[in-house]
C-alpha positions in Angstrom: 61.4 138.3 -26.0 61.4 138.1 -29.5 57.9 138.8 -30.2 57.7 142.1 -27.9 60.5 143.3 -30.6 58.5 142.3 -33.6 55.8 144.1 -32.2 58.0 147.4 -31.0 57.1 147.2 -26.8 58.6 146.5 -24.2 58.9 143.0 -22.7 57.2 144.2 -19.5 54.5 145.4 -21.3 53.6 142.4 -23.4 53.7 140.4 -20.0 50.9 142.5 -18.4 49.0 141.9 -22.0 49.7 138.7 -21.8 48.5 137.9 -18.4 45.3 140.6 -18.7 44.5 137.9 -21.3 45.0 134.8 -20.2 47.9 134.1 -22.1 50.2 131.4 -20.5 53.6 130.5 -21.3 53.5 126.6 -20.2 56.7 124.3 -19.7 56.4 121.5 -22.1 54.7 118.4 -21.4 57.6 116.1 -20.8 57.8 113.0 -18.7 61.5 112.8 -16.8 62.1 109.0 -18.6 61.5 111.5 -22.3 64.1 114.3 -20.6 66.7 111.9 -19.4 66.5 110.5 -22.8 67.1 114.0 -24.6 69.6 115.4 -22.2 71.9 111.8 -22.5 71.9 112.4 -26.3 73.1 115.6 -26.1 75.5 114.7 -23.7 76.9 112.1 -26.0 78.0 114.9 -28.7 78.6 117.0 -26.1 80.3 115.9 -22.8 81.7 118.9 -20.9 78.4 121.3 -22.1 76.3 122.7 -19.2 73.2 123.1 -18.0 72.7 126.5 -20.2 73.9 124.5 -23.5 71.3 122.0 -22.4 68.6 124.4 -22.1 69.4 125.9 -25.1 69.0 122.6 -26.9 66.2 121.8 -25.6 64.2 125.1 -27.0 65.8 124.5 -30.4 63.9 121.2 -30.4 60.8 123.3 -29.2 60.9 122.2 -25.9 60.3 124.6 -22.5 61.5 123.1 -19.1 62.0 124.4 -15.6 66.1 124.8 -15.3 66.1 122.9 -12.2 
């Protein structure tokens, strides 16, 4: 986690904060139709990529989702 390094703890230890807190990490609110679309684009400037190359273009557009 990127913000337990900026902050100089362990991830572990910014989870229990996290969760003492009520701080949730939510998967984004995506309908499948707006995920199909996403995932075909990619696809189309990128046949043979995988699911992680998926997932990774999805959270440089800001989005969270479940891998499966």
């Amino acid at each position: 986690m990127e913000l337990a390094k900026t902050l100089g703890v362990h991830r572990n230890t910014l989870r229990l904060y996290m969760k003492h807190h009520g701080v949730e990490r939510k998967y984004s609110d995506l309908t499948n139709t707006d995920l199909d679309l996403l995932i075909k684009e990619f696809k189309k400037k990128r046949p043979d990529s995988g699911i992680r190359y998926i997932v990774g273009y999805l959270c440089r557009h800001g989005l969270r989702v479940q891998h499966r």
